[in-house]
C-alpha positions in Angstrom: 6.9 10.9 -17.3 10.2 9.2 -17.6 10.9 6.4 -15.5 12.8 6.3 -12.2 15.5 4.5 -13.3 15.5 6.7 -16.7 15.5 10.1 -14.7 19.3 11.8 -14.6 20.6 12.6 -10.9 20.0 16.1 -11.2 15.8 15.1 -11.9 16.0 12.8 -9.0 17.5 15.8 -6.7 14.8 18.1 -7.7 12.5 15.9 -7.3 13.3 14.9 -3.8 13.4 18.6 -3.1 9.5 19.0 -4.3 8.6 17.1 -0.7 10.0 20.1 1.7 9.3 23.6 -0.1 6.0 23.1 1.9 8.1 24.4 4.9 9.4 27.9 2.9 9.8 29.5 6.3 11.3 26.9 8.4 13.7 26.7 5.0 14.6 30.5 5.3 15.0 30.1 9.0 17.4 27.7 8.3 19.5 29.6 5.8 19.8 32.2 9.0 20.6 29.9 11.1 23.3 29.0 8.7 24.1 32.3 8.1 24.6 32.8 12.0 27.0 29.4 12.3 29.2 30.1 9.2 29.6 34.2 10.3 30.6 32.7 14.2 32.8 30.0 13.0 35.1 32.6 11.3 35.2 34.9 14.1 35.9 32.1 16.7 39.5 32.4 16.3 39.8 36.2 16.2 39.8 37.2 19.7 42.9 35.1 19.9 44.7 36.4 17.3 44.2 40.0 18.6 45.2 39.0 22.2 48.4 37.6 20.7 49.3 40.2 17.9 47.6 43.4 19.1 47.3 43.4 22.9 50.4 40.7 24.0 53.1 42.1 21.7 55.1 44.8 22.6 54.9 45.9 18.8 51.4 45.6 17.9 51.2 44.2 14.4 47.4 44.0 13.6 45.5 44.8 10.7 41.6 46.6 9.8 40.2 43.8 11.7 41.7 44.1 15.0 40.5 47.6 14.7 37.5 46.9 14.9 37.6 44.2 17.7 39.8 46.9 19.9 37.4 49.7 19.4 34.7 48.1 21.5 37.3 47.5 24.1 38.6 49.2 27.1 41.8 51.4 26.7 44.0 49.5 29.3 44.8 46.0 28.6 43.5 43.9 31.2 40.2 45.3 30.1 41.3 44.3 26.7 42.1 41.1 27.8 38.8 40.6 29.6 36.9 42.2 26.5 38.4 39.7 24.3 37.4 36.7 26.6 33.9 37.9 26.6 33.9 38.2 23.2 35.4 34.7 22.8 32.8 33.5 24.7 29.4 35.2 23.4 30.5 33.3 19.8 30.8 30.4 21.2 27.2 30.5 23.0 25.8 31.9 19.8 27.6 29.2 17.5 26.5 26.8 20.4 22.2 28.3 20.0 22.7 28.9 15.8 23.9 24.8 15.6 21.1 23.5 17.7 18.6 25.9 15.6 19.7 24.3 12.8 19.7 20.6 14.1 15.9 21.2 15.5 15.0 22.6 11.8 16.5 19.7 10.1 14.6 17.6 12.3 11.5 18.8 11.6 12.1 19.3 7.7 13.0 15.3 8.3 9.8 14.2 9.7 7.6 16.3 7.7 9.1 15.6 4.5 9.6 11.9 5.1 5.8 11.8 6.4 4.6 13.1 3.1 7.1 10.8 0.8 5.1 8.0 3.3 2.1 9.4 2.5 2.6 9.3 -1.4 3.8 5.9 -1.4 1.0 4.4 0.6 -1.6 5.5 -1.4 0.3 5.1 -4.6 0.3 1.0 -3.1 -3.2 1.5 -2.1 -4.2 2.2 -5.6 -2.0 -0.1 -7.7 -4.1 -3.5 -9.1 -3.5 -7.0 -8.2 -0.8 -7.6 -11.0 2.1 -5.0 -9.1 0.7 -6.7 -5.5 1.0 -10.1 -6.6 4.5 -9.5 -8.8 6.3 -8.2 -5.6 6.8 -9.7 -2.0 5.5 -8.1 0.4 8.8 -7.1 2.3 10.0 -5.2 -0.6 6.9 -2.8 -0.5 7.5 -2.7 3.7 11.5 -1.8 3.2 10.2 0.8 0.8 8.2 2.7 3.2 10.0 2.4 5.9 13.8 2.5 5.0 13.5 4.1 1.1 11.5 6.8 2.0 14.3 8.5 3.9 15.9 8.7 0.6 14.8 12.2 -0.4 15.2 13.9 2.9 19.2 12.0 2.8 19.5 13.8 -0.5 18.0 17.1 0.9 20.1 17.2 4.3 23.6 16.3 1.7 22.4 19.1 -0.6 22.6 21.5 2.4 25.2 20.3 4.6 27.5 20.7 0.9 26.0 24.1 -0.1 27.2 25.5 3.9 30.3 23.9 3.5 30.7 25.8 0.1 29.5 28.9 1.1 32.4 28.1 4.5 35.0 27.4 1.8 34.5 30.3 -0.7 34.8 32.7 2.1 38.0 30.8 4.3 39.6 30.9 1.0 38.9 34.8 0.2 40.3 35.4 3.7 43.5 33.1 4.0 44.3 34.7 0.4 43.8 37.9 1.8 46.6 36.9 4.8 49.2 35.0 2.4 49.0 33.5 -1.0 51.6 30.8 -1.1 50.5 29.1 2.3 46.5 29.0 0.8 47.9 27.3 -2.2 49.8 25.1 0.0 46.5 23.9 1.4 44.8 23.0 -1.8 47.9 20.7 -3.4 46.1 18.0 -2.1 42.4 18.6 -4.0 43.5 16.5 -6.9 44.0 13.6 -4.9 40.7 14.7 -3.0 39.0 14.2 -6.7 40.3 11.3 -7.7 39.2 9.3 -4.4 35.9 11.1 -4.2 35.6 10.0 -8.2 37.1 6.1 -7.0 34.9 5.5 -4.1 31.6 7.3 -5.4 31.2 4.8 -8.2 32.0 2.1 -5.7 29.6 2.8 -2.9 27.0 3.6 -5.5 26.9 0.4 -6.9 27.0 -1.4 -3.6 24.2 0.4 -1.9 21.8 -0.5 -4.6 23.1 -4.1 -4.4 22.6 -3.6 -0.4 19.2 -2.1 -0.6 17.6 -5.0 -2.7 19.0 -7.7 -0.9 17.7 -5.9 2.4 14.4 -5.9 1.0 14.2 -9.4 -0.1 15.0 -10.2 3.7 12.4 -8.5 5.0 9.8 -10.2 2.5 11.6 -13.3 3.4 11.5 -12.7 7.2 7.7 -11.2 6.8 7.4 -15.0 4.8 9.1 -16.7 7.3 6.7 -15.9 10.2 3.8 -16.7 8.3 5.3 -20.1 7.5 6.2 -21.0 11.5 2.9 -23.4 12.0 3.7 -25.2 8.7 7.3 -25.7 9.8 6.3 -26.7 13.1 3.4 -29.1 11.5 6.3 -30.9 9.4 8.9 -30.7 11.5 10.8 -28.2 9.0 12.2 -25.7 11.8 16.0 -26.4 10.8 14.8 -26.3 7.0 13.3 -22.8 8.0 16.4 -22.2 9.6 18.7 -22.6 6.8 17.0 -20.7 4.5 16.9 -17.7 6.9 20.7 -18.2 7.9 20.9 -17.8 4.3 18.9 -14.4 3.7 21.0 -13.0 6.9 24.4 -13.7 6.0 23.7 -12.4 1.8 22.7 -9.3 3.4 25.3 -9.3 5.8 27.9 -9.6 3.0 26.4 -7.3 0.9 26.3 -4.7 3.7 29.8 -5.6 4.6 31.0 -5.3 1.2 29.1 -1.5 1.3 30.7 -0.9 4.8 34.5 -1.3 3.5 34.3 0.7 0.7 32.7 3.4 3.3 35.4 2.9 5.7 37.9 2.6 2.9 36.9 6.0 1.3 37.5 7.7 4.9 40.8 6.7 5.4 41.9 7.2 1.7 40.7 10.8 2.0 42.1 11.4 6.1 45.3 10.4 4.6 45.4 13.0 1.7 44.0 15.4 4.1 46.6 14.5 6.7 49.8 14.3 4.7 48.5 18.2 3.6 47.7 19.4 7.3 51.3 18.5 7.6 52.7 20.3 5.2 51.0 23.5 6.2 51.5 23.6 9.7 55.3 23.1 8.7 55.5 25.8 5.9 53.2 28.3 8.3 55.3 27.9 11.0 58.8 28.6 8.7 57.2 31.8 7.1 56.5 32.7 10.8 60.1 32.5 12.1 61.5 33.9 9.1 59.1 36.9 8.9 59.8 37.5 12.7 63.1 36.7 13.3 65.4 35.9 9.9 64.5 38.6 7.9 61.4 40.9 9.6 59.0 42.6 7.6 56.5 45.0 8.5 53.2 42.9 6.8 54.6 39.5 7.4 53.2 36.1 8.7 52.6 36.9 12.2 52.2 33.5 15.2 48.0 35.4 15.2 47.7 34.8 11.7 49.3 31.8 11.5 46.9 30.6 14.9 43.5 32.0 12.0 45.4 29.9 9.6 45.3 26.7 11.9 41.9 27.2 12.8 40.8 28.2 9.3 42.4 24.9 8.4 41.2 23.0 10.9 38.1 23.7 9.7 38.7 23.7 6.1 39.3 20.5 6.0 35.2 19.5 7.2 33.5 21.7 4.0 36.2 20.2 2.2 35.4 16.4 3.1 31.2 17.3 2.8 32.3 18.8 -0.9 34.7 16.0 -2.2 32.0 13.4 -0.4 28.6 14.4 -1.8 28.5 11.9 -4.6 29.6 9.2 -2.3 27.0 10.6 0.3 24.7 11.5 -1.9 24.3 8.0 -4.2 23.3 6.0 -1.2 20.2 8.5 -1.0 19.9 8.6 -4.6 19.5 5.0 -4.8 16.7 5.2 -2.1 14.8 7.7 -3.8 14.8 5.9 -7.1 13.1 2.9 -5.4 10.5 4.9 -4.1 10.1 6.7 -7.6 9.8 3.8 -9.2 6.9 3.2 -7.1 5.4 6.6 -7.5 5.6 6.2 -11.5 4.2 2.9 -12.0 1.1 3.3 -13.8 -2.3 2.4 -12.3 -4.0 -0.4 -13.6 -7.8 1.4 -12.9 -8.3 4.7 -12.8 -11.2 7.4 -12.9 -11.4 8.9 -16.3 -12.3 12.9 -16.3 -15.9 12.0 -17.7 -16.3 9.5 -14.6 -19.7 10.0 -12.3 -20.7 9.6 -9.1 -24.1 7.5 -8.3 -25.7 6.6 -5.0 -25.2 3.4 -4.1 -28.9 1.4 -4.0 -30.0 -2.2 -5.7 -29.0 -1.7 -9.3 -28.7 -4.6 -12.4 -25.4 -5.9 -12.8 -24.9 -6.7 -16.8 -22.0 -8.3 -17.9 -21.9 -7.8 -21.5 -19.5 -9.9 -23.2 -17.0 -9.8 -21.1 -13.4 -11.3 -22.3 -9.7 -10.6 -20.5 -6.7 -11.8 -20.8 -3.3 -10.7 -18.6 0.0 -8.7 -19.8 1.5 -12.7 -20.9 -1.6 -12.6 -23.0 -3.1 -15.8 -21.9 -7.1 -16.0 -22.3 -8.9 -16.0 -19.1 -12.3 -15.0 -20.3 -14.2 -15.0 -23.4 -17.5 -13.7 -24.3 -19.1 -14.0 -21.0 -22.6 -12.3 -20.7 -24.8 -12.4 -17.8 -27.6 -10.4 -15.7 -28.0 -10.3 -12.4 -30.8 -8.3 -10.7 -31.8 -6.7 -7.8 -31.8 -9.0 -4.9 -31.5 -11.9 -6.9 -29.2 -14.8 -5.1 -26.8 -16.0 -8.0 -23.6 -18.4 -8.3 -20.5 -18.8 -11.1 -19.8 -22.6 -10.4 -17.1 -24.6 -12.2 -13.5 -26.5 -11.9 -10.2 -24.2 -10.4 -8.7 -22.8 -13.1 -12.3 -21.8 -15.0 -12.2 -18.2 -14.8 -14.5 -17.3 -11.5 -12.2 -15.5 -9.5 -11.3 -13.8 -12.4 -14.5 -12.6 -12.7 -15.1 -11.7 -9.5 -11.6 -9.1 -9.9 -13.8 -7.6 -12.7 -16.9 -6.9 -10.9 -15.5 -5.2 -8.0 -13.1 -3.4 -11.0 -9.4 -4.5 -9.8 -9.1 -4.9 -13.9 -10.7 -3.6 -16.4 -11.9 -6.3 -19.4 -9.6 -6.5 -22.4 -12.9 -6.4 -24.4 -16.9 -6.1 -23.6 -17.8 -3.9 -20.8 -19.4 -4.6 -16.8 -22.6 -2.2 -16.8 -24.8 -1.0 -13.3 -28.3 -0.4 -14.6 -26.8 -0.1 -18.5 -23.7 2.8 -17.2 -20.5 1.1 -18.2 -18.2 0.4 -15.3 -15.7 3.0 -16.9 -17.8 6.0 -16.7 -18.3 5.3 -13.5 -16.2 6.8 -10.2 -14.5 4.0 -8.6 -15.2 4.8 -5.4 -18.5 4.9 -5.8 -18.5 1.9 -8.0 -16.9 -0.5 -5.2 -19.4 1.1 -2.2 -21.9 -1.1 -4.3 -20.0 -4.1 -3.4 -19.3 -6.1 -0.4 -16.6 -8.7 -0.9 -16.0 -11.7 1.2 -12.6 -13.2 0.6 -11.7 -17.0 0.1 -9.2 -16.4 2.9 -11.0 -14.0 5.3 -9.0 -11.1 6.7 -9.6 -10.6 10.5 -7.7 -7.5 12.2 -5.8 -7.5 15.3 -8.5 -5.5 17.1 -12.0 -6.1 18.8 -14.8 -7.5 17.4 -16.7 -5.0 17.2 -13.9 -2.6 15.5 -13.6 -6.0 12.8 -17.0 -5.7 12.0 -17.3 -2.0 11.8 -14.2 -1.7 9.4 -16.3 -0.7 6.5 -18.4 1.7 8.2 -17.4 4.0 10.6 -20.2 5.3 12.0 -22.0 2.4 12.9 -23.4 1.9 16.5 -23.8 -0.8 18.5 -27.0 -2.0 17.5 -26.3 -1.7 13.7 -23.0 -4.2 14.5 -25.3 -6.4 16.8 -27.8 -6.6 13.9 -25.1 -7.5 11.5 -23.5 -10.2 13.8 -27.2 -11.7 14.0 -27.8 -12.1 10.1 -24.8 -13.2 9.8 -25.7 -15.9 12.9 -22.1 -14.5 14.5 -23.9 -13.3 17.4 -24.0 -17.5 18.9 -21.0 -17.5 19.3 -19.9 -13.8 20.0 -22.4 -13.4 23.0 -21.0 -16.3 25.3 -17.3 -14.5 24.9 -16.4 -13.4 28.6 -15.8 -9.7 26.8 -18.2 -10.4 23.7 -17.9 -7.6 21.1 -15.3 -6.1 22.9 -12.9 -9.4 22.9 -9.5 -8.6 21.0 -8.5 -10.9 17.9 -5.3 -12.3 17.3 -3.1 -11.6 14.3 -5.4 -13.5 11.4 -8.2 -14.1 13.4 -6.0 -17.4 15.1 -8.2 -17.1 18.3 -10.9 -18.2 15.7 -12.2 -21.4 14.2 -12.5 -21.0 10.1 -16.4 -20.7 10.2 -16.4 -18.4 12.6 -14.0 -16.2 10.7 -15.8 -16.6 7.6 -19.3 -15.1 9.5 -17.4 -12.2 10.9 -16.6 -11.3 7.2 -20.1 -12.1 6.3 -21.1 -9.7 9.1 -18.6 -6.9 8.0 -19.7 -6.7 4.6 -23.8 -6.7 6.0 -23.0 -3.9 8.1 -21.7 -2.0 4.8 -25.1 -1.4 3.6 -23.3 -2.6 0.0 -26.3 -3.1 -2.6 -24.4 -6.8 -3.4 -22.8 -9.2 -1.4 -19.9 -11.5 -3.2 -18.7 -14.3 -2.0 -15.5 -16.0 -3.3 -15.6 -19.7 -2.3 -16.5 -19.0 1.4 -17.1 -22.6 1.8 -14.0 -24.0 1.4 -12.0 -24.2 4.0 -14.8 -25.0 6.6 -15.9 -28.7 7.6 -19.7 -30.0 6.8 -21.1 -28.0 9.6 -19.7 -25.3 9.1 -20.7 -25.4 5.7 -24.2 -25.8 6.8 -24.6 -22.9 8.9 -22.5 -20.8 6.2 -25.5 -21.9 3.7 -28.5 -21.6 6.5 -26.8 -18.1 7.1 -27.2 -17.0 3.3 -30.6 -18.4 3.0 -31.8 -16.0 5.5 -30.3 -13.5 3.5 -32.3 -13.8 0.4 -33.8 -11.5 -1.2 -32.3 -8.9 1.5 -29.4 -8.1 -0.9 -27.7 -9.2 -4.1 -25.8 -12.2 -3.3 -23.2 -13.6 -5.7 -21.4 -16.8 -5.0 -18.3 -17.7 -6.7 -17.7 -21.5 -5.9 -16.6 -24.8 -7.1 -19.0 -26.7 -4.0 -22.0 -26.9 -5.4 -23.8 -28.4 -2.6 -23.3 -24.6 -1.5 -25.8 -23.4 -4.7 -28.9 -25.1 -4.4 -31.3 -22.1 -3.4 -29.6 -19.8 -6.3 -31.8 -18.2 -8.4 -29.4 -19.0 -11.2 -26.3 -20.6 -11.8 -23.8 -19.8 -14.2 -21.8 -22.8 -14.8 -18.2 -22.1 -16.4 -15.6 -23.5 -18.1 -12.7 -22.7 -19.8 -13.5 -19.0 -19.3 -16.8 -19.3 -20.6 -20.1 -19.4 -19.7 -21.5 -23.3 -20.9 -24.7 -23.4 -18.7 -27.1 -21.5 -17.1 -30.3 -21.7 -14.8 -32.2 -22.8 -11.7 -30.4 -25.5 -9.8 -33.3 -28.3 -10.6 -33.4 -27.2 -14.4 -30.0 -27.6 -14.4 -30.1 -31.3 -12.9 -32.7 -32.3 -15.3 -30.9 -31.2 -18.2 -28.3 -33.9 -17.9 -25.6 -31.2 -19.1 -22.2 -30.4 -17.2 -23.8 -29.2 -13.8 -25.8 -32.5 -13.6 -22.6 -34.8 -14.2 -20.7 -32.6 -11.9 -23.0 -32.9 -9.3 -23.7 -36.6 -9.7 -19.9 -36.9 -9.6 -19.9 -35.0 -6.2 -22.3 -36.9 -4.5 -20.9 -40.2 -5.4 -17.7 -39.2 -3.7 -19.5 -38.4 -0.5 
């Protein structure tokens, strides 16, 4: 598949299309509807020109279609007269019903089509790796889903709003040719003028919306930046800092939108003008081939003041399909642009995926093998090389070494957000690969350096892996993890509602509601990624009491550089440089005087 940005217009339109043919029948209900609006609005002005020509005049000059309006009519002509207002009014309360059926439709085609392009593009950012995350602010993906994704229902809604106004045109013109030649050609000297600004602006507008778009997404990662940064500012006093750069992100994307807004207001008034200066012209020529049809020189089939009032009124509203067709490249681009950001999205390719051969297997204590295991990112920097390793079933085990060694790396390819470059991760010998990712991760229970807490209740925090868990499993899970001491005293305990990030928490106690979440998974192994390091010495204590107890309950794997934090591990795996350079018990390791033993001799000096 070809890129977003690689796909002609034309692609991008059909594409944006493929969202609402779900809703066949609302769409063919909508063409009636249509149908109903376009057929009323060229009978609106009819009953007028009948009155005038056919019922008013004391030389009734009317054609076929007054016919057929006066045979449904009374004889005498105030019932004429009333007839005629009737008739005047049923189209309008049908026109009136046949627009709001159409603007309830569109409404609907709107929401469920937008839903679904929400839909896509959610899970699509579900499933892409680390690398596209970490690449991209998180604003930009925000703006995406919640501004982009009206892009293809902006393209569909110009695509039909120009198709009726075509339809509208073709058949105005058939008629005002059938009434007089020379005053329909008079109303179309102004369409090369109507092609040139549409052709002027469009590029224009185009350009600017895309320019408009990014920088509107970059300040909504910088706002969504901004309030994450408030406590630092406030710590170091850098409010007006914070300010400045923010006054800055504002007024780019005021100016960008303000250089977008004058070439939309610009393209307006250009095309009023044309459309003006033409208007002009035909009221003047209609009315002259009205008084000398009438009253220089009268003809039998001449311009007569009804068809000249269906000419003004076909005019009048010539002039809107004319404006939707000469505007749907500058319409449509804005749309365009917003639908190419959220196909770019759609067509990124996933870093992990489940191959066709890919099984499912229950998830239960299984071997973990690392075979030698090497990576290295897209810049093609090493990260790992030829690391092997075996952890079994409820074995406690650790990957210990200096920032920068390769651990959390690891820890990406065990819960598979990348795939190694070379080697292969194995559960009881079955190669991570051939395995279905979903049920590959249900194995794993990961608790984050920084731990994520939900705005919700406790009890909905811990229970965010499993669905179905009841109290008592929660309970059970807040007691292993020893959150339950400080849970219970809470005037609403499991029920109590967490701030945003858990701020109504100390660090420790954030880190044992993670524990806790991922217990209550039932996950065959438990990984930790530094879950000491931001807590103070108690803290740490009851962190390493709380893991203790958990021995031999599940696989536990720490990935740490505190290696106070290691000492009951049945092995350690001590790495550097992306390699593995020691491994074994924590007091074989001390006596064997290698890195772990100067490391830790290093670390206890400094306390």
């Amino acid at each position: 598949m070809h890129s977003a940005q690689d796909m002609t217009d034309v692609a991008v339109y059909r594409r944006a299309l493929t969202y609402f043919l779900q809703d066949r029948v609302r769409i063919a209900a909508l063409v009636v509807m249509i149908a109903v609006s376009v057929s009323v609005g060229l009978l609106e002005a009819w009953p007028l020109a009948v009155l005038v020509d056919s019922v008013l005049s004391s030389e009734p000059k009317g054609n076929w279609i007054h016919s057929y309006f006066l045979a449904v009519l009374p004889k005498d002509k105030p019932g004429q007269i009333a007839g005629l207002v009737a008739i005047g009014l049923g189209l309008q309360l049908v026109g009136y019903a046949a627009w709001m059926g159409r603007m309830m439709i569109n409404y609907y085609l709107n929401y469920r089509g937008t839903t679904r392009v929400r839909f896509d593009l959610f899970t699509k950012l579900q499933n892409l790796g680390l690398t596209y995350h970490r690449s991209r602010p998180q604003g930009d993906s925000i703006y995406r889903l919640t501004t982009d994704a009206f892009g293809p229902w902006g393209i569909v809604d110009v695509v039909i709003g120009t198709s009726v106004a075509a339809v509208t045109l073709t058949v105005m013109t058939i008629i005002l040719f059938s009434r007089n030649v020379s005053l329909t050609l008079a109303a179309f000297t102004v369409a090369p003028l109507m092609i040139w600004s549409n052709w002027r602006f469009g590029v224009r507008i185009h350009k600017r919306a895309l320019d408009s778009k990014q920088i509107d997404a970059d300040l909504t990662a910088h706002i969504q930046q901004a309030m994450a940064r408030i406590p630092l500012a406030q710590a170091f006093r850098r409010e007006a800092f914070e300010f400045r750069r923010f006054s800055g992100a504002v007024g780019r994307s005021v100016e960008a939108l303000l250089s977008l807004n004058w070439q939309e207001q610009l393209y307006p008034l250009a095309r009023d003008g044309i459309l003006s200066v033409g208007g002009a012209i035909i009221l003047g020529y209609g009315g002259w081939l009205v008084y000398r049809d009438q009253f220089l020189v009268p003809v039998a089939d001449g311009m007569t003041v009804g068809t000249l009032l269906i000419f003004i009124d076909y005019l009048r509203k010539l002039w809107d399909p004319l404006k939707w067709l000469s505007e749907f490249f500058a319409k449509v681009r804005i749309f365009e642009a917003a639908s190419r950001r959220v196909f770019h999205v759609l067509d990124q390719p996933e870093a992990v995926v489940d191959t066709p051969a890919a099984r499912w297997i229950s998830s239960k204590p299984r071997t973990l093998t690392l075979d030698r295991v090497s990576f290295y990112y897209g810049s093609g920097k090493q990260i790992l090389t030829d690391v092997s390793a075996t952890i079994r079933p409820r074995e406690m085990v650790a990957f210990v070494g200096a920032s920068g060694a390769g651990k959390s790396t690891l820890l990406s390819l065990m819960l598979r957000f990348y795939d190694p470059t070379s080697g292969a991760l194995r559960l009881d010998g079955v190669d991570f690969r051939n395995l279905r990712l979903e049920a590959l991760r249900a194995h794993f229970a990961l608790v984050a350096q920084d731990s994520l807490v939900l705005p919700a209740t406790i009890a909905e925090n811990l229970a965010y892996g499993r669905q179905n868990a009841t109290r008592a499993d929660i309970e059970r899970a807040a007691e292993d993890a020893g959150a339950a001491e400080f849970i219970h005293p809470l005037p609403d305990g499991y029920e109590t509602v967490l701030a945003e990030g858990g701020a109504n928490l100390s660090g420790g106690q954030r880190q044992r509601i993670a524990i806790a979440r991922a217990l209550l998974s039932d996950a065959p192994f438990l990984v930790l990624d530094e879950p000491t390091s931001a807590l103070d010495p108690e803290q740490e204590r009851r962190l390493i009491e709380t893991l203790h107890r958990l021995k031999g309950s599940r696989t536990i794997i720490l990935v740490t550089h505190r290696l106070e934090s290691v000492v009951d591990c049945d092995c350690i795996f001590v790495m550097s440089k992306g390699q593995i350079v020691e491994r074994g018990a924590h007091d074989a390791l001390i006596s064997s005087g290698g890195a772990f033993s100067k490391a830790r001799r290093r670390a206890e000096a400094a306390e």
